[in-house]
Structures are given as structure tokens and as C-alpha cells.
Phi, psi and omega in degrees: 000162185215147207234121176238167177213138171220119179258140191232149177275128148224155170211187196232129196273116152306336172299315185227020188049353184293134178261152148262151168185141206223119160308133186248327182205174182202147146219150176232120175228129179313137188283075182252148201295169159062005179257127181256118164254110184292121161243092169277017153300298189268001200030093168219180192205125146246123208249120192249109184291295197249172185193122180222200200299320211229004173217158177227143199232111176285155121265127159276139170252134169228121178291346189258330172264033173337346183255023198255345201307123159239155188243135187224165189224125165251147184272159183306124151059030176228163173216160175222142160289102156263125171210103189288152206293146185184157183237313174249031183133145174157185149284138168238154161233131178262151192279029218264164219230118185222164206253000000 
């Protein structure tokens, strides 16, 4: 299985309400338990705790906040949306679980 990640910038023109959004990075890596995926653009950290036949369980790590760290289980051929609280602009990522 392969873990893919995509990050994206998006924001809101306050002048004009127009929203944007631009890919910024994308990686795709085999899914092994203990592997930490860096996005330094948007500086986030993901862990890949487990890995079984048909789900793979993300960790985001926030080093400075551990209790904020969510955690996700993606299903075989599913994807999730992490998109941290921001109001006028920041990055989201979608998760995905590929064969």
C-alpha cells in the first residue's frame, strides 16, 4: 500500500471575497509502520503509526502542542481531508490510501 499526501495553500482575498487555492507539494510513499513524512512548506509531520491489509492510521504530530496530535484511519482506496482551523488562509491536506 502507498500513502499519498497533498498539500495545498488556500486563501481568501478579504477585499473581494475571492477564495484561492494552489497545490504547493504532493508525495507518495509506501506505507511502513514508524515512517515520518515532513511537508516543509506548510511545515506539518505525519507518522505512520499502523499499516494492516485494508487501513493505514496517520498520525499529524504538533511538536509544540502534543494534545492537539489527531489521528486518522484511512480505508484501502479512501482519502481524508486534514484541514487545520484558519479562517482567512492556510494549508489542507488530503490523505490517501492507494494500492
Amino acid at each position: 500500500m502507498k500513502l499519498r499526501i497533498i498539500e495545498e495553500c488556500w486563501g481568501i482575498n478579504r477585499r473581494t471575497g475571492e477564495r484561492s487555492t494552489n497545490q504547493t507539494d504532493e508525495k507518495l510513499v509506501n506505507a511502513v509502520a514508524e515512517t515520518v513524512i515532513e511537508m516543509p512548506i506548510g511545515r506539518r509531520k505525519f507518522h505512520v503509526d499502523d499499516v494492516s491489509e485494508d487501513r493505514i492510521t496517520v498520525t499529524v504530530v504538533y511538536e509544540n502542542n502534543p494534545a492537539s496530535n489527531k489521528t486518522y484511519e484511512i480505508i484501502k482506496g479512501d482519502s481524508v481531508l486534514y484541514k487545520p482551523m484558519s479562517r482567512d488562509g492556510g494549508y489542507k491536506y488530503t490523505l490517501s490510501n492507494e494500492e
